[in-house]
N, C-alpha and C positions, 0 to 999 in steps of 0.2 A: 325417293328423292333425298331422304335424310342420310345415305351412306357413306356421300365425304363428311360429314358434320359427326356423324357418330365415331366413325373413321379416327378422326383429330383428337375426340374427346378421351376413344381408348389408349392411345398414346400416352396417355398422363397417370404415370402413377399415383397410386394413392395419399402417400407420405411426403410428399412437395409441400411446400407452405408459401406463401409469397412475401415478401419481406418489405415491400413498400409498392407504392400505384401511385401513378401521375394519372389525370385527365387533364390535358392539357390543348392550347387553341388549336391545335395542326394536331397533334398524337398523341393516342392512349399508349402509358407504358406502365408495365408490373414487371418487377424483377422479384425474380425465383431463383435457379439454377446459373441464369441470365437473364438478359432483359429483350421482355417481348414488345412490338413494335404494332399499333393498328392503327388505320387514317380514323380521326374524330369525322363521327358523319356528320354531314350536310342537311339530312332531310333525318328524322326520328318520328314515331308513332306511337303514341300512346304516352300513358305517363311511365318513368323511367325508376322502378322500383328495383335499387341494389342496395346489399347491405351497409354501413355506415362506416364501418370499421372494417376494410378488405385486408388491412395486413395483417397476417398471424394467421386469415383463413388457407385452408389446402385451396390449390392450382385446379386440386381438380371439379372441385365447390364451382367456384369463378368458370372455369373453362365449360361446359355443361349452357352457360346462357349465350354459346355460341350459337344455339337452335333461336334462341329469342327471337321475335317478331320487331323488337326496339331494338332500332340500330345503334344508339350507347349501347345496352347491355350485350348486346352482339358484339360491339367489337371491345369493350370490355374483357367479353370469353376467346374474341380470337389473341389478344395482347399478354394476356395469360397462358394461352394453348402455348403461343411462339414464346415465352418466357422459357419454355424448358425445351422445344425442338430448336429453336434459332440459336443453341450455345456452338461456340467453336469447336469442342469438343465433337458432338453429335453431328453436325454439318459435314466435318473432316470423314466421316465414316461412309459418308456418301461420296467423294470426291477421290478419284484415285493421285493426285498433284497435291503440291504445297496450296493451302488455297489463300495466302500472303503472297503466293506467285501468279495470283490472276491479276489483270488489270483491271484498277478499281473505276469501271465502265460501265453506261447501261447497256440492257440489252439491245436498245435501238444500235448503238453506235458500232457493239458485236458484230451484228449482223446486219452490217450496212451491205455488205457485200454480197449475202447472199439473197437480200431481199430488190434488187438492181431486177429493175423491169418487171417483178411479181407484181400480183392482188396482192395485196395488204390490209387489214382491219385494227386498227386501234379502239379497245374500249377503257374508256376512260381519258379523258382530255389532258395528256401529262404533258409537263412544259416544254415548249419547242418543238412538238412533233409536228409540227404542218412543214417542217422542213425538208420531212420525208419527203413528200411531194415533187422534189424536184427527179427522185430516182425510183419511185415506184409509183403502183395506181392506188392511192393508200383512200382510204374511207376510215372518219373518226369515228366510232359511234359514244353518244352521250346522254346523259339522262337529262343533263341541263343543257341543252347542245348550243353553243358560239354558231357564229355566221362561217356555215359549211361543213360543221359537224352534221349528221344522221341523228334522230333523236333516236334512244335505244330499240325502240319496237322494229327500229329495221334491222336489226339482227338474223330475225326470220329469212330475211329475205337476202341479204349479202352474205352472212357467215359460210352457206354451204358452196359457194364457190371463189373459196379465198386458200389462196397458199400460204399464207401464214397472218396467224391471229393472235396480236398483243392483248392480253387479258389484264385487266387490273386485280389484284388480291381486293381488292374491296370488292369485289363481286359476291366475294364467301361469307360478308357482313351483310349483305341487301339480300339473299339465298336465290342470286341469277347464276351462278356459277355454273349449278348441275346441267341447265337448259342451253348454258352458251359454251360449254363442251361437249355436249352431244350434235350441235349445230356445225362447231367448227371439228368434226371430228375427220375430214378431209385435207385438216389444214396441220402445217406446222404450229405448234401450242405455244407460247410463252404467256406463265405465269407472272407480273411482273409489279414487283413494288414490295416494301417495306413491310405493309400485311401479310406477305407472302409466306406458308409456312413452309420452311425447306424441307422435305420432307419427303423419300423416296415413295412412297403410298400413292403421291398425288399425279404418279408415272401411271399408275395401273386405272387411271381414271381419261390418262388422255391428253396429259400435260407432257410435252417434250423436253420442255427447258425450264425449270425452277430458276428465276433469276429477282434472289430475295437481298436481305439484308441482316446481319450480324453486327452486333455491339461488340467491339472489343475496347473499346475504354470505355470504363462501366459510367465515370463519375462526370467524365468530361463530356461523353454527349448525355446525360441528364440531363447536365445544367443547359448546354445548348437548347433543345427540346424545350424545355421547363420556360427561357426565354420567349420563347414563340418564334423561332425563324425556322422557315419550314422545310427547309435543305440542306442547312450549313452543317447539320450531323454527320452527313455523307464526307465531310474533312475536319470531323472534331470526334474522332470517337466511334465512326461506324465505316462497314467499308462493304460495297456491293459483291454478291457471290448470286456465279452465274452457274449453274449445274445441268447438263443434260443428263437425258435416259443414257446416252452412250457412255458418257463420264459414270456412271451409275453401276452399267453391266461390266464394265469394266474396273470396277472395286471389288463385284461379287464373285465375277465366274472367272476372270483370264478369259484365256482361249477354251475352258474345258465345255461349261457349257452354253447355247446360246439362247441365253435370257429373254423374254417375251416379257409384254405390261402385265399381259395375264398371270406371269407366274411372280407379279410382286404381290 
């Protein structure tokens, strides 16, 4: 069950250091290489024992309490993992396009078109998705579920006949992630949100679409962030990057060979 989480953590080399940490009302952020991005959780357990002094520690110190059972120090370790996989640099090497030439979209809006008349599973309650509703059979699932969401334990029950399954990156901080890819493993996958680590690895687990998020003004969505508005970064400083497996195979092999999840 620990193999995406180990997964993430070998990623990180040794000699990273991180040069400053927000905890912040909406998101945790550590910049390293770049600046990593995690939702501040909602619910936490236990008491929340992290060092006092996180700048100046190595990435990969920090990154390691991505296993934690305490959702701060969870996503603490995931806002440090995406510190150094979320850089434009790294991301660009997954993507065969300019990735300044995608449109700065969610994945909902993507694939408005090819989800017309599907099963659809949303987890995690993101803003304005009951509007899907008007063009598929969509089911929210949530942990704190609104009037018409699915509280999450229906997962069981809905995921394995759903043609495509919106995942929140916060799933990889609460460790439901493993259980609700193997569930929807029938389904088109999209990973989706700002915790999201872009990261071709998480194709060989089941995920189709990486549809994360990148800092490119380091200073301008700090300060955003740091404010507390919990979306305006997405036009001060960050900008959504949507990535398939096919966009993927198609950086690695051309035409020579034809790429499986299995052989990432």
């Amino acid at each position: 069950m620990w193999e995406i989480y180990n997964d993430l953590i070998s990623r990180i080399p040794e000699n990273i250091r991180i040069k400053r940490c927000l905890m912040g009302v909406n998101w945790f952020l550590v910049e390293s290489e770049g600046i990593g991005m995690a939702m501040r959780p909602l619910e936490v357990y236990g008491k929340v024992s992290i060092p006092e002094h996180i700048a100046g520690m190595k990435v990969c110190e920090i990154a390691r309490y991505i296993k934690s059972w305490n959702n701060y120090e969870a996503a603490l370790g995931l806002a440090a993992i995406n510190s150094v996989i979320n850089t434009e640099n790294n991301v660009s090497k997954i993507y065969p396009g300019d990735l300044n030439g995608q449109p700065n979209e969610s994945s909902f809006i993507l694939l408005k078109e090819q989800i017309i008349g599907k099963n659809v599973t949303v987890i995690g309650h993101f803003p304005r998705v009951e509007a899907l509703r008007r063009i598929c059979k969509l089911s929210i699932l949530e942990r704190k579920p609104d009037e018409g969401d699915y509280p999450d334990p229906a997962c069981e029950y809905i995921l394995p006949y759903q043609d495509y399954v919106f995942i929140t990156g916060t799933t990889i901080i609460n460790k439901t992630i493993p259980r609700l890819l193997e569930l929807s493993k029938n389904a088109n996958v999209i990973l989706v949100g700002p915790s999201v680590p872009i990261t071709e690895m998480l194709f060989s687990y089941g995920v189709d679409l990486l549809a994360g998020t990148v800092i490119v003004e380091k200073e301008r969505a700090w300060d955003v962030i740091q404010e507390g508005n919990p979306t305006k970064f997405f036009k001060r400083g960050a900008r959504r990057v949507n990535i398939s497996f096919e966009d993927y195979k198609n950086v690695q092999w051309k035409d020579e060979v034809q790429l499986s999840k299995k052989d990432i």
